[in-house]
Residue, then its C-alpha position, 0 to 999 in steps of 0.5 A: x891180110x884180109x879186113x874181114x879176119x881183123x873184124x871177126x876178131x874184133x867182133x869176138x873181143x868186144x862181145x868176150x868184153x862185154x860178156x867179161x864185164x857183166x859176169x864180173x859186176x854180178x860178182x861171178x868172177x870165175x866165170x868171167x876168166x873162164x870166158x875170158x879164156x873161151x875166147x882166147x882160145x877161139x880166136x888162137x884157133x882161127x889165127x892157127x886156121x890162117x897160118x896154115x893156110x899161109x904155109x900152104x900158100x907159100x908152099x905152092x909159090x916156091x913149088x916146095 
């Protein structure tokens, strides 16, 4: 697995947070879910990206 992923996905976790955070204190909670949401999303579709590279991958190895 390659650190890079785990940072990138880390990266976009702490910023979600942040963002998170101040919409809730400035009473904007609707959105705070909806960016909280956003980034789920975003991250699912990297891991999504990534699994199929590894099926691709795997593939090749067993000449599939």
């Amino acid at each position: 697995m390659e650190v890079d992923l785990i940072f990138q996905i880390a990266g976009i976790g702490i910023v979600v947070a942040v963002i998170n955070q101040l919409l809730s204190r400035a009473g904007r909670d609707e959105q705070a879910l909806l960016v909280t949401i956003a980034g789920l999303v975003v991250v699912l579709f990297i891991l999504t990206e990534r699994i199929g590279q590894l099926f691709i991958q795997i593939k090749q190895i067993f000449n599939l």
